[in-house]
LUMKOLDREN-326603 format. One record per atom (N, C-alpha, C): x negated, y, z negated. Coordinates in steps of 0.05 Angstrom, whole numbers, padded with zeros to 5 digits, always signed. Example, Ala and Ser with C-alpha at 12.3 -4.5 7.8 and 13.67 -1.06 7.14 Angstrom:
-00264-00114-00156;-00246-00090-00156;-00264-00066-00156;-00257-00045-00142;-00273-00021-00143;-00258+00001-00157;
***
This chain:
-00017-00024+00000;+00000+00000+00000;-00018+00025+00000;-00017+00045+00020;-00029+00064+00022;-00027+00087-00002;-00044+00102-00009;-00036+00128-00026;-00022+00150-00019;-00003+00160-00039;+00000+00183-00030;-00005+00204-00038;-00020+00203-00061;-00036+00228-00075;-00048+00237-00056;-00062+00236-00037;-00067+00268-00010;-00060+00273+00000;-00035+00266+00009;-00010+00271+00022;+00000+00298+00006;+00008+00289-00014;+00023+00304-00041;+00002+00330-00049;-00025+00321-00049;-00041+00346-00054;-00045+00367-00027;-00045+00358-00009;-00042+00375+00021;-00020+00389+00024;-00005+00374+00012;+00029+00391+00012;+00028+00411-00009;+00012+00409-00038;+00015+00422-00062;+00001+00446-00050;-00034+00439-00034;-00045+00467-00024;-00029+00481-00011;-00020+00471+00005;-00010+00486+00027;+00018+00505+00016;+00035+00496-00003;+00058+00515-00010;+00040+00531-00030;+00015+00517-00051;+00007+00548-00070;-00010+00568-00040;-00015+00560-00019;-00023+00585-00003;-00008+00598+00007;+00020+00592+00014;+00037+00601+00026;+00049+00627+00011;+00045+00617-00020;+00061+00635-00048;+00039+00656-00046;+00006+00657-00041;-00012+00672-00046;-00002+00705-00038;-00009+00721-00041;+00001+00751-00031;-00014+00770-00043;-00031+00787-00034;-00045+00805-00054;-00026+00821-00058;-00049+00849-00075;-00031+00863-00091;-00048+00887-00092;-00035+00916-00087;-00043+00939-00086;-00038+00959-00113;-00055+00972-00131;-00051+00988-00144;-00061+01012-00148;-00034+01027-00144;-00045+01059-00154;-00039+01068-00177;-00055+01092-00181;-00055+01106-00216;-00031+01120-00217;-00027+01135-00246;-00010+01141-00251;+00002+01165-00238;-00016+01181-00227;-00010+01206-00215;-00006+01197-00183;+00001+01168-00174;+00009+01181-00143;+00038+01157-00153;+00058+01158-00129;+00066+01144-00125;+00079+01136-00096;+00088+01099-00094;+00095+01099-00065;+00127+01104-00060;+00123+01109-00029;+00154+01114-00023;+00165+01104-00001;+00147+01087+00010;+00159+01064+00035;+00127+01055+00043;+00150+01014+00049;+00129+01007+00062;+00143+00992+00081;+00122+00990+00105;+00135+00984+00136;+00165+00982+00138;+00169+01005+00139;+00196+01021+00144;+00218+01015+00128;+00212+01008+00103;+00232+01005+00077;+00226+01023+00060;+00249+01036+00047;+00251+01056+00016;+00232+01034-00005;+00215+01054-00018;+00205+01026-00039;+00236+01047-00067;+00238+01038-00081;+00250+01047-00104;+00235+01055-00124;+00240+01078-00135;+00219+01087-00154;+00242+01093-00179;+00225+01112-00202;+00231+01121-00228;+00222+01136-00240;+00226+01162-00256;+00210+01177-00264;+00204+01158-00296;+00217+01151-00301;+00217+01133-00325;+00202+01100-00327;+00198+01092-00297;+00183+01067-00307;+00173+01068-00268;+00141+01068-00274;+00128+01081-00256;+00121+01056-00250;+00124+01059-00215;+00105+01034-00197;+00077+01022-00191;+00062+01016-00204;+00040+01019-00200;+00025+00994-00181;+00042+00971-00182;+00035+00940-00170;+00050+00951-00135;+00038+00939-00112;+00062+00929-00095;+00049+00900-00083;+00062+00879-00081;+00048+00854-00069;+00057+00862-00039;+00032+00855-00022;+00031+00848+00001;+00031+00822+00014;+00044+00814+00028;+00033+00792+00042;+00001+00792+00069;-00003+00774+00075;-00022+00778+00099;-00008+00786+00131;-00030+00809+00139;-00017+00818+00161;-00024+00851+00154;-00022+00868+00177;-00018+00895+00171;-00001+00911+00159;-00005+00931+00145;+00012+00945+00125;+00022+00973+00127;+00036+00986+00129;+00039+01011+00125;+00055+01025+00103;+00038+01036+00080;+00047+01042+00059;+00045+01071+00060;+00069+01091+00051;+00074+01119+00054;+00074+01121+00019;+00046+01134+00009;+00042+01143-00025;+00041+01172-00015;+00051+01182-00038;+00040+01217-00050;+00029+01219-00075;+00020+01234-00075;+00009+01253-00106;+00030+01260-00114;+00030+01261-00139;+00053+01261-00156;+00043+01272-00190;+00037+01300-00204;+00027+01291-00222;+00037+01320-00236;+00032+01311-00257;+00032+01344-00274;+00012+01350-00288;+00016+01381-00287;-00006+01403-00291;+00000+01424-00307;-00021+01435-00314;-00014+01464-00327;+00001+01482-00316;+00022+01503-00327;+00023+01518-00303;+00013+01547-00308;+00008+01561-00288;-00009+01582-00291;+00012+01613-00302;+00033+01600-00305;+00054+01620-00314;+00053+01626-00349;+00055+01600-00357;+00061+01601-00383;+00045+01578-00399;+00048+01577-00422;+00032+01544-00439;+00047+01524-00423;+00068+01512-00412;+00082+01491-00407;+00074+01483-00379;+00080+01458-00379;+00065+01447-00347;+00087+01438-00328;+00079+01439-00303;+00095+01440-00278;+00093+01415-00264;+00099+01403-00248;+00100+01376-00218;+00079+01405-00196;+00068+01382-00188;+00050+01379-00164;+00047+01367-00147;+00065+01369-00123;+00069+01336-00105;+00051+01343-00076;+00048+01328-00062;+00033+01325-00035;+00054+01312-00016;+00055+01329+00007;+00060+01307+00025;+00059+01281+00035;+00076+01263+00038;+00059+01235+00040;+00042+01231+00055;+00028+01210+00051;+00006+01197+00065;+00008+01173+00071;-00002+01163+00095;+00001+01139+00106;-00022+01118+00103;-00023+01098+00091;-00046+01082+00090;-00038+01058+00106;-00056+01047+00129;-00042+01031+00148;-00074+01012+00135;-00060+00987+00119;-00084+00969+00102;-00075+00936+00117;-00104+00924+00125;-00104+00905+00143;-00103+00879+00125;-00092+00863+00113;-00093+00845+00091;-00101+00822+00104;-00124+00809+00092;-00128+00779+00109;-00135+00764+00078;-00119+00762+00054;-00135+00750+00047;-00108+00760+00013;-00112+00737-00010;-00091+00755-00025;-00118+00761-00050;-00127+00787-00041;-00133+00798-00052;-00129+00820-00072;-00150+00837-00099;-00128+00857-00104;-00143+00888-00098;-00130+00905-00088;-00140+00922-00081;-00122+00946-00099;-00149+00968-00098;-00152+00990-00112;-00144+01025-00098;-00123+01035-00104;-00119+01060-00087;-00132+01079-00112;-00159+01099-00108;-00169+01118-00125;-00173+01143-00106;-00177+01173-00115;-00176+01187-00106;-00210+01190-00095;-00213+01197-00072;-00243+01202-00063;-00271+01214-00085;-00255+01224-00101;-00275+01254-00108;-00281+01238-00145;-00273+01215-00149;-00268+01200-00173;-00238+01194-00188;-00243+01190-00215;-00213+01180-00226;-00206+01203-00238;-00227+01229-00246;-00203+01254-00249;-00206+01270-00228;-00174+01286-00221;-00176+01300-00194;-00181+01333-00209;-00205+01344-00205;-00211+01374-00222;-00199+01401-00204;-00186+01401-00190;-00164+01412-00170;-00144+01403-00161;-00118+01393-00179;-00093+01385-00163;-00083+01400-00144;-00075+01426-00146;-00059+01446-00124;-00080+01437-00105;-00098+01439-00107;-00117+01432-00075;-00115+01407-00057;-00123+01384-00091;-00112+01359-00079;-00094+01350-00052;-00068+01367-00071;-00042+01353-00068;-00034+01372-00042;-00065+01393-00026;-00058+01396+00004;-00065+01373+00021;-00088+01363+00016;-00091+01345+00026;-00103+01315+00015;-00091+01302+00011;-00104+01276-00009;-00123+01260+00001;-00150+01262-00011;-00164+01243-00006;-00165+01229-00020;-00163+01197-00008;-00172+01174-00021;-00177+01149-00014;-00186+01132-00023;-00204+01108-00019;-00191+01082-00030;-00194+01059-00007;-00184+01044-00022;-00200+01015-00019;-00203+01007-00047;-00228+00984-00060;-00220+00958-00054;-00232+00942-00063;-00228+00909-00068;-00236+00901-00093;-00221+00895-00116;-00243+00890-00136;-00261+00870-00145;-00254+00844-00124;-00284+00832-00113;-00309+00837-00099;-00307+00873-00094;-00330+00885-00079;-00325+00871-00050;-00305+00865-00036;-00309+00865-00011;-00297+00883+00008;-00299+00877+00042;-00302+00898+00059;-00272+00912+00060;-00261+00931+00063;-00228+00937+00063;-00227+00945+00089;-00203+00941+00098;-00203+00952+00130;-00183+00964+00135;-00180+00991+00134;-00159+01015+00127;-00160+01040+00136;-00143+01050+00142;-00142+01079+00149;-00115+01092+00137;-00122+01116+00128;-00104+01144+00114;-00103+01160+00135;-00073+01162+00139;-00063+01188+00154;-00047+01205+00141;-00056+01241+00137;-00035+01259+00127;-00019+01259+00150;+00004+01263+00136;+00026+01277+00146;+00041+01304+00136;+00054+01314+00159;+00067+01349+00142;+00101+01346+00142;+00104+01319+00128;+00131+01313+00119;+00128+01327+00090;+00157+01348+00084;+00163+01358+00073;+00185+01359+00056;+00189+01366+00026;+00210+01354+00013;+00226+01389+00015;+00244+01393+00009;+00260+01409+00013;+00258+01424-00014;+00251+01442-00028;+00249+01456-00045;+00280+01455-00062;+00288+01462-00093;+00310+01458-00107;+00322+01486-00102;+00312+01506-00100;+00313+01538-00088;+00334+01538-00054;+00322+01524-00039;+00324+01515-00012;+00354+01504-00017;+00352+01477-00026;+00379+01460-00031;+00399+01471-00045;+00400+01492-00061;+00411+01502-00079;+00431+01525-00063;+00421+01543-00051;+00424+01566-00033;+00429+01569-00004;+00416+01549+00002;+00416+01547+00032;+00434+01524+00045;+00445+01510+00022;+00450+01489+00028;+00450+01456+00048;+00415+01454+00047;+00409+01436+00063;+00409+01413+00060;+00422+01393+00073;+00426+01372+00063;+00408+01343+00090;+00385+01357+00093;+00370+01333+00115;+00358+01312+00093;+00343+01296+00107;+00343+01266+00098;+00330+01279+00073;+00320+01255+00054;+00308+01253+00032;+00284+01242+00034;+00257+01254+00026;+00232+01244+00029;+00218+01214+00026;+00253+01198+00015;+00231+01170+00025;+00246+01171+00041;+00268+01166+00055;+00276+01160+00082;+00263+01169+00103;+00247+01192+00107;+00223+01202+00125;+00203+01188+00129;+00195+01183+00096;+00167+01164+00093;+00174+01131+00105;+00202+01131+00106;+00212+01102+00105;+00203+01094+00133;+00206+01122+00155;+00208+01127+00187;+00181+01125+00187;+00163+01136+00177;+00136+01142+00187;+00117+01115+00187;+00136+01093+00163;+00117+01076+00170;+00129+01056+00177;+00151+01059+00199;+00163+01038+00216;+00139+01026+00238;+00150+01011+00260;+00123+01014+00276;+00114+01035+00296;+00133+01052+00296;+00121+01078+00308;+00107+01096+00282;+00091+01114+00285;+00085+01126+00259;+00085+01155+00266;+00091+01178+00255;+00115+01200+00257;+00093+01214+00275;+00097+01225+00302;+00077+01236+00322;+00068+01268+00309;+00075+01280+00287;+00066+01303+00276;+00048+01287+00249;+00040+01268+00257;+00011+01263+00224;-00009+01277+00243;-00027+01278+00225;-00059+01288+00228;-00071+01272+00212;-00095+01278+00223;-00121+01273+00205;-00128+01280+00184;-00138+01256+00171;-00144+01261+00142;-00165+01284+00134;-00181+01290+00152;-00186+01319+00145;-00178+01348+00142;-00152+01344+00158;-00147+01365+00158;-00118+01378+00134;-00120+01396+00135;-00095+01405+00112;-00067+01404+00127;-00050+01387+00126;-00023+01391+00129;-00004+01405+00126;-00012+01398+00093;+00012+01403+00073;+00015+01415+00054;+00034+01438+00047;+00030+01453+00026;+00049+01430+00001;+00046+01436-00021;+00055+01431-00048;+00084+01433-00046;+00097+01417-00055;+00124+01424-00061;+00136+01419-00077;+00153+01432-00090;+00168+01436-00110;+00187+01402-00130;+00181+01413-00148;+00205+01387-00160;+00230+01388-00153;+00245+01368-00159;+00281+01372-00156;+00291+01362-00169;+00312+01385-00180;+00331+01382-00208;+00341+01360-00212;+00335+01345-00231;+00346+01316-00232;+00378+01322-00233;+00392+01292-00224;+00429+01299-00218;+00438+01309-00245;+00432+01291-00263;+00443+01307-00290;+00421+01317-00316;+00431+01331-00326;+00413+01352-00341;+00427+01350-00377;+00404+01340-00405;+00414+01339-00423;+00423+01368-00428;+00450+01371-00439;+00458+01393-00458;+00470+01396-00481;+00482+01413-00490;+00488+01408-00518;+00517+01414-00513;+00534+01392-00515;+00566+01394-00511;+00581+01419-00520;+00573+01434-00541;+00579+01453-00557;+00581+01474-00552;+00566+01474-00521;+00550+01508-00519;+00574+01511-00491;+00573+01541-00484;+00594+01555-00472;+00577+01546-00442;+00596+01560-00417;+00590+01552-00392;+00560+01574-00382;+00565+01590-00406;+00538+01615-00397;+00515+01602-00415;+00516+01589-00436;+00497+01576-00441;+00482+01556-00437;+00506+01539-00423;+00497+01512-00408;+00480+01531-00377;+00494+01544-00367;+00471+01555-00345;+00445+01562-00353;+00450+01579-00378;+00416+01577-00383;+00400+01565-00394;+00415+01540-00393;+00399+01521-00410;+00386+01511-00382;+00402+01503-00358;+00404+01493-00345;+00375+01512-00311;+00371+01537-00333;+00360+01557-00313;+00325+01555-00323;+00332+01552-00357;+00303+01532-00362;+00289+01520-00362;+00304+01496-00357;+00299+01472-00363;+00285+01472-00321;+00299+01484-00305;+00292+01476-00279;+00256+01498-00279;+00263+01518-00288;+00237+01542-00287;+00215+01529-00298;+00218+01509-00324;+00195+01494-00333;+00176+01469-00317;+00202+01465-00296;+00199+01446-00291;+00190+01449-00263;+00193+01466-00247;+00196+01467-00223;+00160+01484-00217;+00146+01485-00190;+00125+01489-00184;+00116+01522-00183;+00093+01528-00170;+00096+01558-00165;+00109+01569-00139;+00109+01553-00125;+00120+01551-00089;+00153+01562-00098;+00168+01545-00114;+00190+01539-00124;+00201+01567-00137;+00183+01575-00154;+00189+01590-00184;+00189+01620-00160;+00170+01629-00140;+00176+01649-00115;+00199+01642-00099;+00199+01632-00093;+00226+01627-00079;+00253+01628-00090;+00258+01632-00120;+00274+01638-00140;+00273+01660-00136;+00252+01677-00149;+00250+01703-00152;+00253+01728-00131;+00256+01707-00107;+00250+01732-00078;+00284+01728-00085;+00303+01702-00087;+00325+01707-00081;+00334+01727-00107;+00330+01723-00126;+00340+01741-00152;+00344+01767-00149;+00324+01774-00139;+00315+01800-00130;+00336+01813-00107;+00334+01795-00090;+00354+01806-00072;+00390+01812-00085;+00390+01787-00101;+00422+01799-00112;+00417+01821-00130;+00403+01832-00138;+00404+01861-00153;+00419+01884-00139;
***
């Protein structure tokens, strides 16, 4: 009677390689927003930092994402970048490293987050085979949406497009500057204090966005303010 223990172990390799898949991670200050032409889902509350790949080419759309001082007052602001396209060649389930070019602290975010450089590792020291493209996809300011009332796509559904298999014919080169900074946006609901009147909930509500929102943002308030006088 023949064996079948190599039968059974040929079969066992072959499905643990099939399960194999590397795995990409970035720090806490970027995050992703599509890969080959899917929304990834994010959270301001429980941040993405893993995504598994399979083998094959990739196209992952990350931004900068981080907060900072702001130059207005003691309290700190959002800093975002336009996305960026990392088109990463996977042959292998390896785990790889997304860090910013210049090291692991960035000593200029507003600069950064015009144009992001960064690098991406192996942490078995081997070869990566990748390329970063900026793009001058743009999120719509809370000033903008508020006033103007614009209602075009939402910045991962852009990012979702850019890294379909066409990739968006306005990217550039990673040298060059794209993209300016853009603003945060007012989350849908806002804590308040049940108690307080409709003029207090606005300024709670006029706060809470001014603390939060960028310098790009906080001008673009002020040019309109100004004009209703």
């Amino acid at each position: 009677m023949k064996s079948i223990k190599p039968i059974t172990a040929l079969i066992a390799l072959l499905g643990a390689s099939s399960a194999m898949a590397a795995n990409l991670t970035i720090p806490m200050a970027f995050e992703y927003l599509a890969l080959d032409g899917k929304k990834i889902e994010g959270s301001l509350f429980n941040h993405k930092s893993d995504l598994e790949l399979s083998q094959g080419t990739h196209k992952i759309a990350i931004r900068y994402h981080d907060m900072v001082q702001d130059d207005f007052s003691d309290s700190e602001s959002f800093v975002k970048s336009s996305p960026f396209i990392v088109t990463l060649a996977v042959d292998g389930d390896y785990d790889y490293r997304l860090q910013p070019a210049e090291g692991e602290i960035i000593k200029k975010p507003k600069s950064f987050a015009k144009s992001p450089a960064v690098m991406i590792s192996r942490v078995d020291g081997g070869v990566v085979n990748y390329k970063v493209t900026q793009t001058d996809i743009t999120e719509d300011s809370f000033v903008s949406k508020l006033f103007n009332g614009n209602s075009g796509p939402d910045i991962e559904t852009a990012a979702a497009a850019a890294t379909g298999t066409t990739v968006a014919a306005n990217a550039t080169a990673p040298a060059q500057q794209a993209s300016t900074v853009e603003a945060v946006t007012l989350p849908a609901t806002l804590p308040a204090n049940p108690n307080a009147s409709d003029a207090d909930h606005a300024q709670q509500m006029l706060q809470y966005w001014w603390l939060h929102a960028d310098e790009k943002a906080r001008k673009e308030f002020m040019s309109w303010a100004i004009k209703q006088l």
